[in-house]
C-alpha positions, 0 to 999 in steps of 0.5 A: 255671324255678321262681321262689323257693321262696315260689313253687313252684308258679309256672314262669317262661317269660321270667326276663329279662322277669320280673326286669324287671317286678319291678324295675319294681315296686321302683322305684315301691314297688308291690313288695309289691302285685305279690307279693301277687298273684303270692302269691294265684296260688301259693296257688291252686295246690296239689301237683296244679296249676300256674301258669306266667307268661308275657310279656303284651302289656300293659306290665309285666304277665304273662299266666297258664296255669293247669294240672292234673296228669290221669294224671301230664300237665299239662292246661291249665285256664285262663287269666288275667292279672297286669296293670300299671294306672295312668295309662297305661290310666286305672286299668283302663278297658278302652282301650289299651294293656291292653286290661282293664277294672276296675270301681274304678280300680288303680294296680298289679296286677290278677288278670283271668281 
């Protein structure tokens, strides 16, 4: 499912989970950092590529699949996360429950491919 026209390259595999994490996102007033990343992965796509977002192990956070379109089919190029850091997992310092590593601390979220 598409998120919000501001988004129209970016597919949404669990809305209910999504909605969630933006809610999240209002309630510590990091709603404006998570948008800027989920910006930054609509930019980088264009008429030919595609983002989807999916459910991450990590709290809060999305994992990401990237794709082109070859020969009118979606091809998979990569893939990446949408991770929620802070004091849950030390900023980003690679132990659980993340699992991902920052070289400064975040509070917020982070693009990891």
């Amino acid at each position: 499912m598409k998120v919000h026209d501001t988004y129209s390259h970016l597919y949404i595999d669990n809305v209910e989970y999504f909605e969630k994490v933006v809610k999240h996102a209002e309630s510590i007033g990091k709603l404006d950092k998570l948008n800027e990343r989920l910006k930054f992965l609509n930019d980088y796509s264009d008429r030919d590529t595609r983002c989807t977002l999916y459910k991450d192990f990590a709290p809060l956070s999305f994992g990401f699949q990237m794709e082109y379109k070859k020969d009118g089919l979606y091809q998979v190029w990569f893939h990446g996360g949408v991770i929620y850091h802070g004091d849950h997992d030390n900023g980003g310092d690679g132990g659980m429950p993340t699992l991902s590593v920052n070289v400064t601390p975040v509070a917020g979220w982070a693009i990891h491919t």
